[in-house]
PyMOL Python script that loads the backbone (N, CA, C, O; Angstrom):
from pymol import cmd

cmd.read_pdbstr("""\
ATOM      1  N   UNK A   1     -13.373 -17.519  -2.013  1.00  0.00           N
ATOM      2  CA  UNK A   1     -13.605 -18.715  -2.800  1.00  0.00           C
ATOM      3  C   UNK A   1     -12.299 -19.423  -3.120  1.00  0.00           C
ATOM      4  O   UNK A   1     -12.274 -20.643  -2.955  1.00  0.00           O
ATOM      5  N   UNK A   2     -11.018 -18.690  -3.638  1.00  0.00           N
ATOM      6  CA  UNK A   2     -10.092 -19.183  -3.763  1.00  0.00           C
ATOM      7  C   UNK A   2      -9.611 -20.252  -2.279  1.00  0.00           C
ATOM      8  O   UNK A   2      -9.520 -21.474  -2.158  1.00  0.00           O
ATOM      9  N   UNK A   3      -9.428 -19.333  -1.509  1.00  0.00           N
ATOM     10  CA  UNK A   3      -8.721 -20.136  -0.029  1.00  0.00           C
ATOM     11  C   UNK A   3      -9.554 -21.546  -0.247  1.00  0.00           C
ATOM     12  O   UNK A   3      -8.962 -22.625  -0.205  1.00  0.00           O
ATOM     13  N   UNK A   4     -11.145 -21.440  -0.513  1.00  0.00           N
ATOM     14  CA  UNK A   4     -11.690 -22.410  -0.002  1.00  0.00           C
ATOM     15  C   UNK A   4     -11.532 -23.580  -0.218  1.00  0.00           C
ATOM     16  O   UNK A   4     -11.855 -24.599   0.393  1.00  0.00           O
ATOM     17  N   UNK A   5     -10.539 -23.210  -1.961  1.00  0.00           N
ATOM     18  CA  UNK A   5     -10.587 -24.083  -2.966  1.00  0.00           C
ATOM     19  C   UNK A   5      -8.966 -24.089  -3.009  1.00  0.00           C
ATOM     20  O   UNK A   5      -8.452 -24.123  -4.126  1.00  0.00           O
ATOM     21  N   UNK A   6      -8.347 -24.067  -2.165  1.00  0.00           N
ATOM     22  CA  UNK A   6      -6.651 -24.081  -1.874  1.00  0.00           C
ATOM     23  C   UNK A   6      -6.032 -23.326  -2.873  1.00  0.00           C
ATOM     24  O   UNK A   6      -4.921 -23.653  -3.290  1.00  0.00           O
ATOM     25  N   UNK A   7      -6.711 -22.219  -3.361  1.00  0.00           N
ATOM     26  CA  UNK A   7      -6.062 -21.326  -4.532  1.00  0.00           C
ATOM     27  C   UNK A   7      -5.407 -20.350  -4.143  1.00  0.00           C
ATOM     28  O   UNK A   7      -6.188 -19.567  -3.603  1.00  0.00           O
ATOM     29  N   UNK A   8      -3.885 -19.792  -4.119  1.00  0.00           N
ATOM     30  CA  UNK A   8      -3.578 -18.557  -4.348  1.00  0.00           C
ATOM     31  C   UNK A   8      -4.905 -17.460  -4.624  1.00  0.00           C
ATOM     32  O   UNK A   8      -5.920 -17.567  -5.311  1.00  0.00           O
ATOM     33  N   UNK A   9      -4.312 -16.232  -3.635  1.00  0.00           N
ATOM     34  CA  UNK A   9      -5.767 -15.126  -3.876  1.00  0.00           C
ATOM     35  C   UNK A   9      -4.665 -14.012  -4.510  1.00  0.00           C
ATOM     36  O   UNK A   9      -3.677 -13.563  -3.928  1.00  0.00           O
ATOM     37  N   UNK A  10      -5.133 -13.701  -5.884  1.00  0.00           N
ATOM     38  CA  UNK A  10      -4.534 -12.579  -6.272  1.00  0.00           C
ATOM     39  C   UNK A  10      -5.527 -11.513  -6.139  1.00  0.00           C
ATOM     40  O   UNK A  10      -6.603 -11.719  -6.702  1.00  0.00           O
ATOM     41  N   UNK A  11      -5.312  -9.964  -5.241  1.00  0.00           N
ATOM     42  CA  UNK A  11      -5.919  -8.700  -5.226  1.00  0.00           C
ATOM     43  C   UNK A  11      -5.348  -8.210  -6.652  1.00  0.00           C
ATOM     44  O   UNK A  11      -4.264  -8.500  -7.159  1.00  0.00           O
ATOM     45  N   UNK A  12      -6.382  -7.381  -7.164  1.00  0.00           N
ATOM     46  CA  UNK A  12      -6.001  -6.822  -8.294  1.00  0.00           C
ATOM     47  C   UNK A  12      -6.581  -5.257  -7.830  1.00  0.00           C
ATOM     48  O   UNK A  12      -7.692  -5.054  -7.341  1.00  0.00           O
ATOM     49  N   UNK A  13      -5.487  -4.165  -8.127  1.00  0.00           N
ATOM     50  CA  UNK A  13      -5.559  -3.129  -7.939  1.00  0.00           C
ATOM     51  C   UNK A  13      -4.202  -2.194  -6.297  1.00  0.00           C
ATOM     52  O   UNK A  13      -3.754  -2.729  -5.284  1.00  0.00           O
ATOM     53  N   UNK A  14      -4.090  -1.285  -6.627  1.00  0.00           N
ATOM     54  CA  UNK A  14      -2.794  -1.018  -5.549  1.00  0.00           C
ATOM     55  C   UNK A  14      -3.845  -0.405  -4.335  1.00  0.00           C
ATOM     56  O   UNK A  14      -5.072  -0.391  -4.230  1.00  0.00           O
ATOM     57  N   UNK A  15      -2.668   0.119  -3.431  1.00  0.00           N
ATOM     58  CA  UNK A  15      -3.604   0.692  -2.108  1.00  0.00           C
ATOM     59  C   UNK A  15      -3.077   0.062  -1.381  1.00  0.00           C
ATOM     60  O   UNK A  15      -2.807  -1.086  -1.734  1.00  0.00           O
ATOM     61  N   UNK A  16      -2.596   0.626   0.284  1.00  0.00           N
ATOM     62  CA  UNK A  16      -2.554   0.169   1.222  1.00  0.00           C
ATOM     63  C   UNK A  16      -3.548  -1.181   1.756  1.00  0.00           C
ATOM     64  O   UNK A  16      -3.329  -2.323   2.159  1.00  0.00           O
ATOM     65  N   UNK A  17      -4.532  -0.482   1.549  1.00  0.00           N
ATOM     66  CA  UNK A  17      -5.839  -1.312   1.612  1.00  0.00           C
ATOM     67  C   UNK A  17      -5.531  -3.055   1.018  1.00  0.00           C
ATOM     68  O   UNK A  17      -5.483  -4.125   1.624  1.00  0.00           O
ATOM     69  N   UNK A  18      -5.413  -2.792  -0.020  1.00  0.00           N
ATOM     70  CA  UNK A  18      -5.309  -4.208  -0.117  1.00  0.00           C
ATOM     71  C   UNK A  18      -3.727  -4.907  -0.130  1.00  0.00           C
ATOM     72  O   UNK A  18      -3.509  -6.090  -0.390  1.00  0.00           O
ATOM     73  N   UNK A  19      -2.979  -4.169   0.116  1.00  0.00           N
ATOM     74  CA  UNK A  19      -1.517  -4.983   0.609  1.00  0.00           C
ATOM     75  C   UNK A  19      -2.155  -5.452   1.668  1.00  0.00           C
ATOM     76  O   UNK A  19      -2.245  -6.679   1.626  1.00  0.00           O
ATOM     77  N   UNK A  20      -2.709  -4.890   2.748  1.00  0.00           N
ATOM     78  CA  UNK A  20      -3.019  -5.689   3.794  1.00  0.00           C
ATOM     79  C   UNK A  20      -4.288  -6.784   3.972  1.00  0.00           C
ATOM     80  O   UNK A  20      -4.308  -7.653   4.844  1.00  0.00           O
ATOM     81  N   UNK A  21      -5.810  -6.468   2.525  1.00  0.00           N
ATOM     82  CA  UNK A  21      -5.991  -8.005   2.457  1.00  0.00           C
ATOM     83  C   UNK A  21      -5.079  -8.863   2.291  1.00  0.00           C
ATOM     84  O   UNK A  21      -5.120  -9.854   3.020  1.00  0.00           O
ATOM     85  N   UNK A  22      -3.996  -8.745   1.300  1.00  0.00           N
ATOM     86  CA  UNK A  22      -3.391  -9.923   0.948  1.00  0.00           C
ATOM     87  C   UNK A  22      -2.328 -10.926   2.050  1.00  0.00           C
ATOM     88  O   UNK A  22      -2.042 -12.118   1.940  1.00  0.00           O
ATOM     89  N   UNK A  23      -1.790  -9.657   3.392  1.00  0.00           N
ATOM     90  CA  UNK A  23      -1.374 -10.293   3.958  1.00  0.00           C
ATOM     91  C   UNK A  23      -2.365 -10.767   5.221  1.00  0.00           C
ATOM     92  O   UNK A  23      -1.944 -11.117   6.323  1.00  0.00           O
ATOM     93  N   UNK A  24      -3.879 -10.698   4.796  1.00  0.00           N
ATOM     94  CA  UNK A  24      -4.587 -11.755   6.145  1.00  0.00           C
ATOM     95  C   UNK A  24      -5.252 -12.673   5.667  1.00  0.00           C
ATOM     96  O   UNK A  24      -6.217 -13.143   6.269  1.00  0.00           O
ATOM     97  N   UNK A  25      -4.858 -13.096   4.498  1.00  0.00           N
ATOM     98  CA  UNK A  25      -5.453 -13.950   3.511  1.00  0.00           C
ATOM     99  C   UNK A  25      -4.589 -15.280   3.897  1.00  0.00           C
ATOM    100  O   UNK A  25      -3.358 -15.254   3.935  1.00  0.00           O
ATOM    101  N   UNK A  26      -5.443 -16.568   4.209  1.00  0.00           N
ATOM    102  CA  UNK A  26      -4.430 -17.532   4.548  1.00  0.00           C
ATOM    103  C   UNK A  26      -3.372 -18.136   3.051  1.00  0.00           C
ATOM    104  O   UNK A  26      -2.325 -18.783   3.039  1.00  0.00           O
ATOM    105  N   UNK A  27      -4.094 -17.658   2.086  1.00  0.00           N
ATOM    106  CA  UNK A  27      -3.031 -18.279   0.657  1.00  0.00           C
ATOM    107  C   UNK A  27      -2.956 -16.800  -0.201  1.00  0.00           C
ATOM    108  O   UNK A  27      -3.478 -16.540  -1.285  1.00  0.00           O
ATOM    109  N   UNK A  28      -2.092 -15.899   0.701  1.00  0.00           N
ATOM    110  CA  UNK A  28      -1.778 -15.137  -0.150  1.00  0.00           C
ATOM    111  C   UNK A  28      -1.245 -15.234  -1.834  1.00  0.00           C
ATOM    112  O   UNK A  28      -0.933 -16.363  -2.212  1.00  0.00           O
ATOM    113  N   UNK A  29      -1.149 -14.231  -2.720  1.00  0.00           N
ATOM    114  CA  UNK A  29      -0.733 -14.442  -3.802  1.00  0.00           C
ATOM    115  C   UNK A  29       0.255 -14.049  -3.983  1.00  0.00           C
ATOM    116  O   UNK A  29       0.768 -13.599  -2.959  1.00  0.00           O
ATOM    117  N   UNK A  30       0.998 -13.962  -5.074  1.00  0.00           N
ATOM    118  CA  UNK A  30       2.766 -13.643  -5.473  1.00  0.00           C
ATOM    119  C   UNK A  30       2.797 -12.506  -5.556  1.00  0.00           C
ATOM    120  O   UNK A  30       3.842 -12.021  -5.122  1.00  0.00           O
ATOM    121  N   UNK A  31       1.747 -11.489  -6.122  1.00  0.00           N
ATOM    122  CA  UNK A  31       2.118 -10.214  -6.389  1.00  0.00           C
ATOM    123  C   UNK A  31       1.534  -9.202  -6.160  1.00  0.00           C
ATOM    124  O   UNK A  31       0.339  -9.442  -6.339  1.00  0.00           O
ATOM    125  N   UNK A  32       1.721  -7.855  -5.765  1.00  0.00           N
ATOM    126  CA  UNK A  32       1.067  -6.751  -5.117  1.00  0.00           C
ATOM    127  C   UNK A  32       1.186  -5.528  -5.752  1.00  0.00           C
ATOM    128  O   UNK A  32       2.262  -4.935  -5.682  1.00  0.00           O
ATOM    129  N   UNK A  33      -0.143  -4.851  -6.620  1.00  0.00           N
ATOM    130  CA  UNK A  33       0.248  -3.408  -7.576  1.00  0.00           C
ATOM    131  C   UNK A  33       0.386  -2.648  -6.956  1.00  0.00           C
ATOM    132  O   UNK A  33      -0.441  -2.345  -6.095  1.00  0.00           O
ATOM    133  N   UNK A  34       1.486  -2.033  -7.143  1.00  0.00           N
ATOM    134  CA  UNK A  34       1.579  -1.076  -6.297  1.00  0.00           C
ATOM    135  C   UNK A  34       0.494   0.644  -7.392  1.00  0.00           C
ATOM    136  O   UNK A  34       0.426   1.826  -7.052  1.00  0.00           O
ATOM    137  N   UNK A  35       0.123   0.213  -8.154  1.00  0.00           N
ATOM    138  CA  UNK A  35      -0.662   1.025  -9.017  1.00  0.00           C
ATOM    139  C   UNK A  35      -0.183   1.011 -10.377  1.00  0.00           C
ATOM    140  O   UNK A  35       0.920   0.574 -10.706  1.00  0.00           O
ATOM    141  N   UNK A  36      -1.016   1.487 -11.135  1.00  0.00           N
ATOM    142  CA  UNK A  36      -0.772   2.074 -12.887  1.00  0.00           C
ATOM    143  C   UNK A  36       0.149   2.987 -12.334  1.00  0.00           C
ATOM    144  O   UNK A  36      -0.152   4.093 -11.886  1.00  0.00           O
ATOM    145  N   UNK A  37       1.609   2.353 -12.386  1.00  0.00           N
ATOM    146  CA  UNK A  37       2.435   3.580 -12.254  1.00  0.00           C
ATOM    147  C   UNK A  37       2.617   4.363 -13.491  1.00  0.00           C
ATOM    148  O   UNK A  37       2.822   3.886 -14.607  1.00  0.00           O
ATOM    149  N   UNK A  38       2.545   5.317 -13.256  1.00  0.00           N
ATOM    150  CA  UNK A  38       2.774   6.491 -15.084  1.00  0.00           C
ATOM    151  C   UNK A  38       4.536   7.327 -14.765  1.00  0.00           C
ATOM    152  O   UNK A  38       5.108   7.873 -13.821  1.00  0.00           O
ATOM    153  N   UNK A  39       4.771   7.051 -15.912  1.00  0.00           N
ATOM    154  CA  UNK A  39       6.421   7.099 -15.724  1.00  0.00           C
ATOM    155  C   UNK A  39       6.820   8.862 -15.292  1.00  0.00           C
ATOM    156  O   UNK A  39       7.983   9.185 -15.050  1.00  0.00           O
ATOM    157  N   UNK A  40       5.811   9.743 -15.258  1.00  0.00           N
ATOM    158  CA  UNK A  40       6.475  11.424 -14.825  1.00  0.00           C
ATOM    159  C   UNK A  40       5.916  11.386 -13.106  1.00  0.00           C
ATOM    160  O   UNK A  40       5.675  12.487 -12.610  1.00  0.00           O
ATOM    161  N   UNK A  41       5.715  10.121 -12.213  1.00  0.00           N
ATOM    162  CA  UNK A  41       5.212   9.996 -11.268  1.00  0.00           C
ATOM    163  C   UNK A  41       6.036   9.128 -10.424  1.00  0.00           C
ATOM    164  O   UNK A  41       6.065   7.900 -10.342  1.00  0.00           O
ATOM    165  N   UNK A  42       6.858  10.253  -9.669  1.00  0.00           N
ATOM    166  CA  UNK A  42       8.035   9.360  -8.697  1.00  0.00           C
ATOM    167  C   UNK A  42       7.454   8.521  -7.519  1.00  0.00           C
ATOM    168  O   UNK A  42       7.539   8.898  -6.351  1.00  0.00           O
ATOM    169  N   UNK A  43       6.909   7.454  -7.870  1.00  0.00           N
ATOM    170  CA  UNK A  43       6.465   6.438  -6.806  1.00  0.00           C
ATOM    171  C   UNK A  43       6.951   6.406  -5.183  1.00  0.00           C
ATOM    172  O   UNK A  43       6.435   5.915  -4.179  1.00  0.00           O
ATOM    173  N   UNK A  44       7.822   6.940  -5.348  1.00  0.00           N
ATOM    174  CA  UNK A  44       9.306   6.120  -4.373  1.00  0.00           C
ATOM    175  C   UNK A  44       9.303   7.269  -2.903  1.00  0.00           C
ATOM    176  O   UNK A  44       9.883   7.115  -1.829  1.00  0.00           O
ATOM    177  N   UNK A  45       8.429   8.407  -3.362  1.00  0.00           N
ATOM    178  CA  UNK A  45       8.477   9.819  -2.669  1.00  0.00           C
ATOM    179  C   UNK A  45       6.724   9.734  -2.012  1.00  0.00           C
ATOM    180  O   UNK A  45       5.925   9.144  -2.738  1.00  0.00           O
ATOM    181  N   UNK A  46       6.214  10.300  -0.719  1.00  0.00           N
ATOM    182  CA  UNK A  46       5.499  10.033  -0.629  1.00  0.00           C
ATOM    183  C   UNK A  46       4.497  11.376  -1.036  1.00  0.00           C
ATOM    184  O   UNK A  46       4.939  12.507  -1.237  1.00  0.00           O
ATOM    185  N   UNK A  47       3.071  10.993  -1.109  1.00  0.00           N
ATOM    186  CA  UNK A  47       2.627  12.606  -1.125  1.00  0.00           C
ATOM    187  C   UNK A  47       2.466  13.346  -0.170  1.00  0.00           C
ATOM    188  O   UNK A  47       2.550  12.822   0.940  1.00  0.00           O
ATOM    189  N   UNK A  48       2.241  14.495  -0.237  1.00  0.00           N
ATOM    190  CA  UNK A  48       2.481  15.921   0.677  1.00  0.00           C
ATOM    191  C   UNK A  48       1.765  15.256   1.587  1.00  0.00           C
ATOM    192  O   UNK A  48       2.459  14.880   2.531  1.00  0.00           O
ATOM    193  N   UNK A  49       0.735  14.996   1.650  1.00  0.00           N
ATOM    194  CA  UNK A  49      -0.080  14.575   2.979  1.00  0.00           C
ATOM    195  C   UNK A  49       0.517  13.319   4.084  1.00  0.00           C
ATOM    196  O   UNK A  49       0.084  13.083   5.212  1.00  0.00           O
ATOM    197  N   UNK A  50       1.499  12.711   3.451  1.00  0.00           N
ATOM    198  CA  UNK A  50       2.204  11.995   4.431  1.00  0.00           C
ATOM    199  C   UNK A  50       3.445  11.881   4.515  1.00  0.00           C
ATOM    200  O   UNK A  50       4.098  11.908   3.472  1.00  0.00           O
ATOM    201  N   UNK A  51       3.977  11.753   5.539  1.00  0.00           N
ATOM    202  CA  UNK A  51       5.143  11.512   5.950  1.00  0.00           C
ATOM    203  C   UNK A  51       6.178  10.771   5.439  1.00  0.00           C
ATOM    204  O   UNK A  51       7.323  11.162   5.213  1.00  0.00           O
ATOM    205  N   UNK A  52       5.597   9.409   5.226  1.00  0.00           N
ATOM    206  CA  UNK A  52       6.662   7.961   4.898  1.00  0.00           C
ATOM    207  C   UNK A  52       5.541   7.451   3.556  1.00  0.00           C
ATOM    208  O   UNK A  52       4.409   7.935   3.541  1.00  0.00           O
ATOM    209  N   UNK A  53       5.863   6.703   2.744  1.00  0.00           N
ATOM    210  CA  UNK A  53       5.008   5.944   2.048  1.00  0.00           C
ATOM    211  C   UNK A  53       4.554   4.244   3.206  1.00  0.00           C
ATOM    212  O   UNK A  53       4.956   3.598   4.174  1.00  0.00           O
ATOM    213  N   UNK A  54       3.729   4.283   2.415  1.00  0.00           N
ATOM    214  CA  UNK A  54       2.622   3.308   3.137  1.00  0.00           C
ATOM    215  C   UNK A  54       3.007   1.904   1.877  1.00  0.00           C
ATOM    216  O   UNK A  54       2.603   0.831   2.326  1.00  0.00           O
ATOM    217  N   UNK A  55       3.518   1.800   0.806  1.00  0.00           N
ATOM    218  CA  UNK A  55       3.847   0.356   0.271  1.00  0.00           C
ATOM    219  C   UNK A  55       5.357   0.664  -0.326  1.00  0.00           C
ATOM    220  O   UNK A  55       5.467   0.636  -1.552  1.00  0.00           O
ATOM    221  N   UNK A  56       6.352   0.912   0.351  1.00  0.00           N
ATOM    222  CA  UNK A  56       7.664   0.961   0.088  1.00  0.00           C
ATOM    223  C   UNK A  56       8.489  -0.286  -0.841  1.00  0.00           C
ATOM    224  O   UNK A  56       8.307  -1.339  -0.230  1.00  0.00           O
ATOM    225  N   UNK A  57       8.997  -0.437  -1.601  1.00  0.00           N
ATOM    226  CA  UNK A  57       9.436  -1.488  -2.822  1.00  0.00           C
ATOM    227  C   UNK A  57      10.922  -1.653  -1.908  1.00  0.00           C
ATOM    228  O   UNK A  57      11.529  -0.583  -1.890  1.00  0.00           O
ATOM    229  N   UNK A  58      11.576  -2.691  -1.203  1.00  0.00           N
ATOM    230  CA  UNK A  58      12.926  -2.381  -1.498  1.00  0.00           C
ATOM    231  C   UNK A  58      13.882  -3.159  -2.451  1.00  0.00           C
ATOM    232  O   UNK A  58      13.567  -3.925  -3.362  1.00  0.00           O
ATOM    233  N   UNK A  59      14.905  -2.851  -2.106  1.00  0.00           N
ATOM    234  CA  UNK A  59      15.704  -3.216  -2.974  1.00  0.00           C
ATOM    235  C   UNK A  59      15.544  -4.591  -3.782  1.00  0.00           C
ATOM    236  O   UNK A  59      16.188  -4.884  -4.790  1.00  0.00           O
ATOM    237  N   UNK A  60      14.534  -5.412  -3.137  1.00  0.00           N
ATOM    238  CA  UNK A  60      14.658  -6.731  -4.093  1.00  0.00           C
ATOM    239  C   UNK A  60      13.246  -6.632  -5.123  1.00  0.00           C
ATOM    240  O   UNK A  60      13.057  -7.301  -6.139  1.00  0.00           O
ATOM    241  N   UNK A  61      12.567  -5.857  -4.684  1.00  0.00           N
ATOM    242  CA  UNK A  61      11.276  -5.319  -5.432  1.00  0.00           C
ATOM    243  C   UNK A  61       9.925  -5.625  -4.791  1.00  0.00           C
ATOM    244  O   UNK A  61       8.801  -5.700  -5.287  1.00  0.00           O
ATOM    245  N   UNK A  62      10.393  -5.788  -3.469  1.00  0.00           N
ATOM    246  CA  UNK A  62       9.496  -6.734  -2.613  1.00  0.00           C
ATOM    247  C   UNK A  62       8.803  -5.450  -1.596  1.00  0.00           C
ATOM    248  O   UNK A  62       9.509  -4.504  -1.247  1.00  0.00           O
ATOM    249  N   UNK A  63       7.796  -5.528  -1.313  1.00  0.00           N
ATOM    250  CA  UNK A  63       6.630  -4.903  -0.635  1.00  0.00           C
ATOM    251  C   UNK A  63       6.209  -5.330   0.407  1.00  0.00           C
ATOM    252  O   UNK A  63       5.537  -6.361   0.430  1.00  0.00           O
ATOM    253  N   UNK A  64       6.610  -4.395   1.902  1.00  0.00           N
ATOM    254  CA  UNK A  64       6.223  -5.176   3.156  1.00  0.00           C
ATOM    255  C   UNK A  64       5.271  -4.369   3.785  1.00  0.00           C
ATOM    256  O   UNK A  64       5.226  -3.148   3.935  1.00  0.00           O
ATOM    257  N   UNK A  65       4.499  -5.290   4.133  1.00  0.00           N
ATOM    258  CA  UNK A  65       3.151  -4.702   5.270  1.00  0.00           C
ATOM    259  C   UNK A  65       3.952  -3.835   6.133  1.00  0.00           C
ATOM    260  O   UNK A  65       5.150  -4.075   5.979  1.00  0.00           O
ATOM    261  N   UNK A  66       3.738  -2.990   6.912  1.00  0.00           N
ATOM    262  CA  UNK A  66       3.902  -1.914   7.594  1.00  0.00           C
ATOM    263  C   UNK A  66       3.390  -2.213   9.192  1.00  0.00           C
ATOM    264  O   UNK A  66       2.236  -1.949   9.528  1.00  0.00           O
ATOM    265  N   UNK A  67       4.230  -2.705   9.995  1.00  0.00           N
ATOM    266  CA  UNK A  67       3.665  -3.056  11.208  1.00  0.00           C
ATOM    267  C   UNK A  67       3.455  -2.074  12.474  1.00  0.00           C
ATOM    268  O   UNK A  67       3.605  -2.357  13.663  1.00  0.00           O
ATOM    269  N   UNK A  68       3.141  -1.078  12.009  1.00  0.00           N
ATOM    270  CA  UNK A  68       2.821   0.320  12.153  1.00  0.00           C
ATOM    271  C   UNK A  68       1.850  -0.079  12.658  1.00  0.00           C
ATOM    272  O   UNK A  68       1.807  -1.292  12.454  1.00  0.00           O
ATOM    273  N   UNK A  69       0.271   0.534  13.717  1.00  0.00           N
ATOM    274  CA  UNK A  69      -0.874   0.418  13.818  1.00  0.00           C
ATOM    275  C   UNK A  69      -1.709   0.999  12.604  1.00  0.00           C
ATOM    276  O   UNK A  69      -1.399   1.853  11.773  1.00  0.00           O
ATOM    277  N   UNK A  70      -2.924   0.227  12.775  1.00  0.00           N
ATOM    278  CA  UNK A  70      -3.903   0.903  11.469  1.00  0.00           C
ATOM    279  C   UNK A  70      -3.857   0.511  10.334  1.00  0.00           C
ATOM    280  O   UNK A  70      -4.305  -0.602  10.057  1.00  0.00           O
ATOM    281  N   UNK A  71      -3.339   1.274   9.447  1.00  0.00           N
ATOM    282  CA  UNK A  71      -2.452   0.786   7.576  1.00  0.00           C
ATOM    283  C   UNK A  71      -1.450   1.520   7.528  1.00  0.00           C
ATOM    284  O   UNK A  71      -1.215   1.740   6.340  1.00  0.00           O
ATOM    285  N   UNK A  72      -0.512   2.169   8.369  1.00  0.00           N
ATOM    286  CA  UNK A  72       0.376   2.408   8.820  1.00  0.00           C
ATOM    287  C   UNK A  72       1.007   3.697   8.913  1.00  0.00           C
ATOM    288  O   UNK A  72       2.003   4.201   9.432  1.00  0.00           O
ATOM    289  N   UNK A  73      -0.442   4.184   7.859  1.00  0.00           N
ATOM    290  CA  UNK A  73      -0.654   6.351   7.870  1.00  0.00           C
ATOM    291  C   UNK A  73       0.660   6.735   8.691  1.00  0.00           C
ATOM    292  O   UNK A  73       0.866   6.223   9.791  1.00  0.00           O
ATOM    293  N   UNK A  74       1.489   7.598   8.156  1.00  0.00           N
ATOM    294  CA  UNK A  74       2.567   8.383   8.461  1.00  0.00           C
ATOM    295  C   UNK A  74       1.842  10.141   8.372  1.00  0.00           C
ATOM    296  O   UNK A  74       2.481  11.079   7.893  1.00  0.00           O
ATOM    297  N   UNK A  75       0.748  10.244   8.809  1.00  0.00           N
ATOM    298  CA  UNK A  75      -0.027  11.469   8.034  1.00  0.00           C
ATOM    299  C   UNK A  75       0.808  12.941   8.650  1.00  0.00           C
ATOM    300  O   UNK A  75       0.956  13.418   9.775  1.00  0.00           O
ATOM    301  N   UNK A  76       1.133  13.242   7.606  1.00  0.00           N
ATOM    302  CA  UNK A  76       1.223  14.592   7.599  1.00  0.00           C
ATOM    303  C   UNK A  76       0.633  15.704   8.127  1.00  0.00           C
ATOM    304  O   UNK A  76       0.289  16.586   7.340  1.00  0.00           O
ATOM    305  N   UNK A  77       0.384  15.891   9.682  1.00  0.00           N
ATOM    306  CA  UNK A  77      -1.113  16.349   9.815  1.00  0.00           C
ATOM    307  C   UNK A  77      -0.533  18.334   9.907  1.00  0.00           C
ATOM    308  O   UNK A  77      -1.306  19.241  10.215  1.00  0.00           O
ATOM    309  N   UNK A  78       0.697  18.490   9.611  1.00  0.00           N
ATOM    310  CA  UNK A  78       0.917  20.234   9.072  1.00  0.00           C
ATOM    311  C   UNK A  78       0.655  20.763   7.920  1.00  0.00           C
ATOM    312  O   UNK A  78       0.444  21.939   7.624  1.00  0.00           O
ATOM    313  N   UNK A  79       0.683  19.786   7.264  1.00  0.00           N
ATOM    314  CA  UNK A  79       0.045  20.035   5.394  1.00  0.00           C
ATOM    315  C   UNK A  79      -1.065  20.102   5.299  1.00  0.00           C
ATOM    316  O   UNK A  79      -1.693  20.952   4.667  1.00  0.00           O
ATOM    317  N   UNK A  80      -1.763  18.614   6.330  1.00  0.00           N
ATOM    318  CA  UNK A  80      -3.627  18.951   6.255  1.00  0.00           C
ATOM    319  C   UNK A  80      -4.075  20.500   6.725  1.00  0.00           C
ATOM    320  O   UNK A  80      -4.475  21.441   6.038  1.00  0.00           O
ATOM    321  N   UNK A  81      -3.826  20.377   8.311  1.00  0.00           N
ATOM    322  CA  UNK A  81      -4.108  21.578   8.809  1.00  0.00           C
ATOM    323  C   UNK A  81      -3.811  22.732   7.296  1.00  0.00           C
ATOM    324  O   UNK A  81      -4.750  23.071   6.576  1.00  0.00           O
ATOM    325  N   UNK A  82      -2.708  23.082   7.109  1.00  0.00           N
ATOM    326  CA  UNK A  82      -2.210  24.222   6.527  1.00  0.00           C
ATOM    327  C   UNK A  82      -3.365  24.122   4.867  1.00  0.00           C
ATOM    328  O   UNK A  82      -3.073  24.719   3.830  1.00  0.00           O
ATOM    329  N   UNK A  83      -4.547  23.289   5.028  1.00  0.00           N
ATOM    330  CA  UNK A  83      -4.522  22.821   3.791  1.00  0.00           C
ATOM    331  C   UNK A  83      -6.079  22.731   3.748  1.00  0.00           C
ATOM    332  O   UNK A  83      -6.572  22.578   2.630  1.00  0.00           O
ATOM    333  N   UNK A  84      -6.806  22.795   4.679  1.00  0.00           N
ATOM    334  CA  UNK A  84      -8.225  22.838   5.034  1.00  0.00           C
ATOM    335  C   UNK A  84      -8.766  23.948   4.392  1.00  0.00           C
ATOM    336  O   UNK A  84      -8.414  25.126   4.321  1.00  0.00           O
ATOM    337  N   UNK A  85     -10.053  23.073   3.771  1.00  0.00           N
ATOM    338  CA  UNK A  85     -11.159  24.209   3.243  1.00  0.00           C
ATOM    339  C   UNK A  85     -11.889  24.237   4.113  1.00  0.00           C
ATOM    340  O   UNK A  85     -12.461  23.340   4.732  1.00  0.00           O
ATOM    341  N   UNK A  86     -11.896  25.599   4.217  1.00  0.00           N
ATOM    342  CA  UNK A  86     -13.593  25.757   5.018  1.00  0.00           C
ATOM    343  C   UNK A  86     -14.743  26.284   4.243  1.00  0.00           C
ATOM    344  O   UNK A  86     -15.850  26.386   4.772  1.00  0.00           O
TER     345      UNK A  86
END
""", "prot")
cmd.dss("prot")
cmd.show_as("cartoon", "prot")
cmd.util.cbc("prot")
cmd.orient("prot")
């Protein structure tokens, strides 16, 4: 509705997932959560299950799509394996 109406589209909420609505959105918006960060929770590190983080901040505070295939999963697949319930 926004685009339709020449509005900036703000996504509200973090996730790979929607960094990448926002970048196929023809009027993207200014800003991207990277989540309710909670301050004993090192953002910056990825979790065990992957490799690289999937919405990296750099130095200017800026957040780039990942031109990786897919959403740009770095998956960890020795942790899964090592990590399966049966």
């Amino acid at each position: 509705m926004g685009e339709a109406n020449g509005l900036n589209v703000e996504v509200h909420g973090g996730g790979v997932g929607n960094l990448h609505v926002l970048g196929a959105v023809y009027l993207p918006g200014l800003y991207f959560e990277r989540g309710l960060l909670h301050p004993l929770i090192d953002y910056d590190v990825p979790p065990s299950w992957l490799n690289t983080l999937v919405d990296p901040m750099d130095d200017e505070g800026f957040v780039h799509i990942s031109l990786d295939p897919g959403l740009g999963y770095d998956i960890n697949w020795d942790y899964i394996h090592a990590n399966l319930v049966a």
